[in-house]
C-alpha positions in Angstrom: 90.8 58.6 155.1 92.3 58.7 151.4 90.1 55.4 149.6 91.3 53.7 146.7 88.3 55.1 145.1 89.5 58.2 145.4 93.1 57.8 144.0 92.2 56.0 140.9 89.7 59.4 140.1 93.0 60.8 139.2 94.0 60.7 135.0 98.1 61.0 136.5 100.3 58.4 135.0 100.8 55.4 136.9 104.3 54.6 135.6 105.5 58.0 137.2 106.3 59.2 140.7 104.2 62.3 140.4 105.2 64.5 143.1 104.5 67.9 141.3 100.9 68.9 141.6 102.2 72.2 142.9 103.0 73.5 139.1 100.0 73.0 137.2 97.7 70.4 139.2 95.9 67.4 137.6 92.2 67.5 136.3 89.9 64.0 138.0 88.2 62.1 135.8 84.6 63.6 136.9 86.0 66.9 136.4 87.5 66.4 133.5 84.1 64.7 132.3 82.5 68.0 132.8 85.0 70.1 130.9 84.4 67.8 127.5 81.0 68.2 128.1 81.4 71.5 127.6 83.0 71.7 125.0 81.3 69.2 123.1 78.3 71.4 124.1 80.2 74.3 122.2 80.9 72.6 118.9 77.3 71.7 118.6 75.9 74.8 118.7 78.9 77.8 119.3 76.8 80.7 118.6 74.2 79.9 121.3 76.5 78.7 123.7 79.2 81.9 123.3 76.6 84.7 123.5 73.9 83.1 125.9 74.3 80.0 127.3 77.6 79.8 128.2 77.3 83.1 129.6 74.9 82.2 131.9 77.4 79.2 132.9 79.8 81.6 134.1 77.4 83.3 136.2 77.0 80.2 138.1 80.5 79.7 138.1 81.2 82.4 139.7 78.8 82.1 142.1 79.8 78.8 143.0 83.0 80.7 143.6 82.1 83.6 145.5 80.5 81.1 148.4 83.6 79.3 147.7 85.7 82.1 148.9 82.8 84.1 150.8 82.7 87.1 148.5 80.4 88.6 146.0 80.4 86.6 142.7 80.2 90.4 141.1 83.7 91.1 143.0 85.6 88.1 140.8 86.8 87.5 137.1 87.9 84.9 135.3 91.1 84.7 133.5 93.5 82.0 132.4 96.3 82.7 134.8 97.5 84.9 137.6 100.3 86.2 135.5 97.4 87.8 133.3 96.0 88.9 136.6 98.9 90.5 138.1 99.7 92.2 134.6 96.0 93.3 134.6 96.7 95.0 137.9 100.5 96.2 137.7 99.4 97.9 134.0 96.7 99.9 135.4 97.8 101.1 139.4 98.5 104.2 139.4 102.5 104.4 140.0 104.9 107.7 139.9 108.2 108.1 140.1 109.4 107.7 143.6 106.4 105.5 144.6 107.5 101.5 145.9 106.0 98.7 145.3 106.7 96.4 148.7 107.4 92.8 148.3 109.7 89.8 149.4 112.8 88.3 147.8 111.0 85.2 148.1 108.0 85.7 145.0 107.4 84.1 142.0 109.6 85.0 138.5 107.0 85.9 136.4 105.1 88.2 138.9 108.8 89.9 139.5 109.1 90.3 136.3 105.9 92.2 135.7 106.0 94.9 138.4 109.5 95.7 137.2 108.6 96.4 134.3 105.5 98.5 134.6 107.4 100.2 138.1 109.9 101.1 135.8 107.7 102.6 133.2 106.7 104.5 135.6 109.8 105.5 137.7 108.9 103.6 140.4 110.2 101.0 142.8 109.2 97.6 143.1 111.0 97.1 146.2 112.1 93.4 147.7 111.9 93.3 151.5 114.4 90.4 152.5 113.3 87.6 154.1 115.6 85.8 156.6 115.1 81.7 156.5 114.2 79.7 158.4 111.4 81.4 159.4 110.6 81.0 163.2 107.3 83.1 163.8 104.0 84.5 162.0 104.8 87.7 164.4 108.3 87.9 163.5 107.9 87.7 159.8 105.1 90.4 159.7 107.5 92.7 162.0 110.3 92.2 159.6 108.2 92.4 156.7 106.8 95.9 157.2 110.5 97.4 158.2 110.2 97.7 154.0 107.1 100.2 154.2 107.6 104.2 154.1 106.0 106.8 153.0 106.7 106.1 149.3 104.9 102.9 149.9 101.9 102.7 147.6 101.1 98.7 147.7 101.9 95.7 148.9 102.3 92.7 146.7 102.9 89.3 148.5 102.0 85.5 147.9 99.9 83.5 149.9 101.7 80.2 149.6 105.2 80.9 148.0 106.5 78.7 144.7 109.9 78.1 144.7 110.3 77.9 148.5 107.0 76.2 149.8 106.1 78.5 152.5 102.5 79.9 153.8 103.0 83.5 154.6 99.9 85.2 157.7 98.6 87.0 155.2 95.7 87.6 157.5 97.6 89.5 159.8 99.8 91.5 156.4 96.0 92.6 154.8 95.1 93.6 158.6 98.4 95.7 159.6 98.2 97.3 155.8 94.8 98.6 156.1 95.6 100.1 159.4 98.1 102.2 157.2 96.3 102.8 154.7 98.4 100.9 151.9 95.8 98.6 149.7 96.9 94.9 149.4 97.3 92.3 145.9 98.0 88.6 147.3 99.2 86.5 144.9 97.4 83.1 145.9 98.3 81.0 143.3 98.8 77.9 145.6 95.7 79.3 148.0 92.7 77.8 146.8 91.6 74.5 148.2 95.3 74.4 149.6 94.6 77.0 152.6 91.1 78.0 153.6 90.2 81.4 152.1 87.6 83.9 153.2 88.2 87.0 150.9 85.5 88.7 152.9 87.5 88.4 156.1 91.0 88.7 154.5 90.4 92.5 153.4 92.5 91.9 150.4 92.2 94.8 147.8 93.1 92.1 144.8 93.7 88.5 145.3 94.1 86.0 142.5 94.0 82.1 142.6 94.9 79.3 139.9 91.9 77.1 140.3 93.8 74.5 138.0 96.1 73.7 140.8 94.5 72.6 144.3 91.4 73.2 142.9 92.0 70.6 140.0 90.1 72.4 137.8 91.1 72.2 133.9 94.4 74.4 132.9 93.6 77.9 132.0 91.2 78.6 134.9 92.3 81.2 137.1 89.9 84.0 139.3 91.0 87.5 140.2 88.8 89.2 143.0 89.1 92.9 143.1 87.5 95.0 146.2 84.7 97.3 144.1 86.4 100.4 145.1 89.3 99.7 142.6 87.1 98.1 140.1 86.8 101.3 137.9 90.9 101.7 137.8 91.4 98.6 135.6 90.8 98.9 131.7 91.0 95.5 130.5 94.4 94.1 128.5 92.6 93.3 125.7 90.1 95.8 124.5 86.8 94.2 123.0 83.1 94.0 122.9 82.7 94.5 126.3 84.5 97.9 126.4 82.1 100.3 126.5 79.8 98.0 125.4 76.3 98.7 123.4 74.6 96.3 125.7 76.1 96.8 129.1 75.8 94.2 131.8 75.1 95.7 135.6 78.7 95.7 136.1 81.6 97.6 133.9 84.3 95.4 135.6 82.4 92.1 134.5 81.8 94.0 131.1 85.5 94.8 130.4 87.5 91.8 131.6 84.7 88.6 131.1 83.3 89.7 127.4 87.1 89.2 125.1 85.8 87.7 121.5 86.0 83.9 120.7 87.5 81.9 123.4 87.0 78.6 124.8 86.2 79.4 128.5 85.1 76.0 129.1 87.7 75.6 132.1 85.9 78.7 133.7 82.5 76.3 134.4 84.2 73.9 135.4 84.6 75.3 139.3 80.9 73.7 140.6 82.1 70.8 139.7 85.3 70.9 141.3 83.4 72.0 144.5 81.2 68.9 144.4 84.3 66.7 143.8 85.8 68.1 147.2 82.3 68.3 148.9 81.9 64.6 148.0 85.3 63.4 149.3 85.3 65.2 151.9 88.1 67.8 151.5 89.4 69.3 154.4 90.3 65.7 156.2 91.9 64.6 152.8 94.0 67.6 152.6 94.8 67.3 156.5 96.1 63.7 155.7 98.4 65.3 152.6 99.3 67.7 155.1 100.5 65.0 157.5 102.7 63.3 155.2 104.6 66.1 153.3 105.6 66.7 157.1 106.1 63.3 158.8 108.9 63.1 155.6 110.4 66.6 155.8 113.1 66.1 158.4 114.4 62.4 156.5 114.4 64.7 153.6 116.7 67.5 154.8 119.2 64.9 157.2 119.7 63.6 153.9 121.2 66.2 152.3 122.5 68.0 155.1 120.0 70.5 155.2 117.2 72.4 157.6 113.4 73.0 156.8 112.7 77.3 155.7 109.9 77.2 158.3 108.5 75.3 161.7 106.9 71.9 160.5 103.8 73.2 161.4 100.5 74.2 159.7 101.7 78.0 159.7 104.2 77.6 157.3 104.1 74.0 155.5 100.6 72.7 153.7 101.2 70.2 150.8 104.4 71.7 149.5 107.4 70.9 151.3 111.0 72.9 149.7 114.3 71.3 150.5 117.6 73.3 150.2 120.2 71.5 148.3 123.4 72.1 147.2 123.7 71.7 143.0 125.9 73.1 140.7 123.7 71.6 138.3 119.9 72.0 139.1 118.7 71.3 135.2 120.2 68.3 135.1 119.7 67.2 138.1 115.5 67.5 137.5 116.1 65.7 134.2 118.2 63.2 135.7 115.6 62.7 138.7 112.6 62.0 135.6 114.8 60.4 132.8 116.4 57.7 135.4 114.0 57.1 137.7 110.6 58.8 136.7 110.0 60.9 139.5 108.4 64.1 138.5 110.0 66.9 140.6 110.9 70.6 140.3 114.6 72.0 140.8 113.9 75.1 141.8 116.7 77.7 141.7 115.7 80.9 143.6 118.4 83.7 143.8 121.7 81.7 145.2 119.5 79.2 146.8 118.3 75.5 145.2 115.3 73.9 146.3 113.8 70.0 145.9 110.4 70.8 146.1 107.9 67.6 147.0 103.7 68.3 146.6 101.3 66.0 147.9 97.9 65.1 146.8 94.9 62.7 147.5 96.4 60.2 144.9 100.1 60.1 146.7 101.4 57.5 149.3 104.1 56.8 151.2 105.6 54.6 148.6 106.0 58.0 146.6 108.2 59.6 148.9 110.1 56.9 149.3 111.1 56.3 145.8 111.7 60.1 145.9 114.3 59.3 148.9 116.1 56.0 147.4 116.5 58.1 144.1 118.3 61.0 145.9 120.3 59.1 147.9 121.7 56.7 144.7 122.1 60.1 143.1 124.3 61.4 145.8 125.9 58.2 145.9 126.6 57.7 142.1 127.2 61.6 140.8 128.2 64.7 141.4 124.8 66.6 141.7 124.1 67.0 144.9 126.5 68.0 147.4 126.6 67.8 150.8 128.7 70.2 151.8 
């Protein structure tokens, strides 16, 4: 049961239809508490906190994290983004020419954009398996995923919970059939934490990276990577500084290299126990099993109204709290801006190769009523305009 209580902990503007938590999330008040603690606690006395206390705040952090996710809190970094994670990794795995990358059609821009860059530094492929939609089952979609690997396969690089498209991948079963060949894994769960349960322990995932500012709620600019120890050593840091090589080394080089990078506020980093309390408190997993609920109980309104189908079986396999419709636009810019400056819905357009997609998240602090503006506002906008079509 979603309280009242618990919807007003939210700081989200009440004169909008929020419907975007997917992109960057939204910090609760108690959390958001915490982080100006913090950094109140920084201004006071920034010596002490930068080279002792808030150190030892990020040990607990991580800790926090590491039961969190059932790993060693030695085995995760923090950084301020999984772009910064996947360039951390791309930069520094070991690529020649002829090698491949294997991914989907179906990942994130940014992350694309990295491995095509550093595959073609080093003459390499970063090679997009493509993924037929809708999807129909876990099985089939891990059987037509690896037709992509061969020989020249030297990792695999796939999200957990996709962006533009919405859609839970079995990456449990992709980390399982990979180390039964022998090819190391880098999941890009951006959308995974607090979205999906995660056990990094069980998952067998060589690298994994998660945004804790989105389902997390934590404060923007708090993002972990986890690395298995055995590819620790391969990643020098992207910035070089004080810990590299450092005059007062820490138990662990990794921790050394990639946690100690000159003046920063990393206030966002400590933040993570507290986000943990805040789900522990409210209860978590029903209140994400009611958000669940209703980004599915809408989907099928949503795509009969635009003449559309879902990517995936309305089913916990594929659809969490994102839920992507395919439309038709010409004119997917305009029609997000047209979608906040009319009628204050906040919405991505998501263009993604040919394809367009209305994608809808749901958190604690979302009702029914949400969705239903949502609906009323695409179906005057199909009435009244040109932007959506339906054929």
């Amino acid at each position: 049961m979603i309280t009242e209580q618990l919807r007003n902990e939210f700081l989200v503007r009440k004169d909008l239809t929020f419907l975007n938590f997917g992109s960057f999330g939204a910090c609760p008040k108690p959390i958001f508490e915490r982080y100006q603690q913090y950094q109140l606690e920084l201004e006071q006395e920034p010596v002490l906190f930068i080279v002792k206390t808030g150190l030892d705040y990020l040990q607990e952090s991580r800790e926090a994290l590491g039961q969190f996710l059932n790993c060693s809190a030695d085995d995760l970094v923090y950084i301020v983004n999984p772009s910064h994670a996947v360039n951390l990794v791309a930069k520094n795995f070991p690529l020649k020419a002829g090698d491949e990358v294997l991914t989907t059609n179906l990942e994130y821009g940014a992350c694309d954009r990295t491995w095509e860059y550093y595959c073609n530094q080093a003459g390499a492929q970063y090679k997009k398996q493509p993924i037929s939609l809708p999807l129909n089952t876990k099985e089939a979609f891990v059987d037509d995923f690896f037709k992509g690997v061969n020989n020249r396969t030297r990792l695999i690089f796939i999200s957990h919970i996709t962006s533009s498209t919405g859609l839970r991948f079995p990456i449990e079963a992709i980390c399982t059939k990979a180390k039964q060949l022998g090819i190391p894994t880098f999941i890009d769960g951006a959308h995974g934490p607090a979205q999906a349960p995660i056990d990094l322990s069980l998952l067998g995932a060589d690298f994994f990276t998660g945004a804790c500012h989105k389902w997390m709620m934590t404060p923007k600019g708090s993002t972990f990577l986890y690395v298995n120890k055995a590819y620790q050593r391969m990643l020098d840091p992207l910035v070089i500084s004080w810990g590299f090589n450092s005059t007062t080394p820490s138990h662990s080089s990794f921790l050394d290299y990639h946690q100690t990078q000159g003046t920063r506020d990393f206030s966002a980093f400590l933040c993570i126990p507290k986000a943990i309390e805040f789900m522990n408190q409210y209860n978590w997993t029903a209140v994400s099993s009611v958000c669940r609920e209703l980004v599915k109980s809408n989907a099928m309104r949503f795509c009969e109204l635009v003449n559309s189908q879902p990517l995936a079986p309305l089913n916990d396999d594929f659809i969490l709290q994102l839920f992507s419709i395919p439309i038709k636009t010409k004119h997917p810019i305009q029609l997000k801006n047209c979608l906040f400056d009319q009628y204050k819905i906040e919405v991505p357009v998501m263009p993604h190769g040919d394809q367009v997609f209305l994608r809808y998240s749901i958190q604690a602090f979302n009702t029914q009523s949400h969705l239903d503006t949502l609906y009323d506002a695409v179906s005057d906008i199909i009435k009244t305009t040109n932007l959506i079509e339906l054929d």
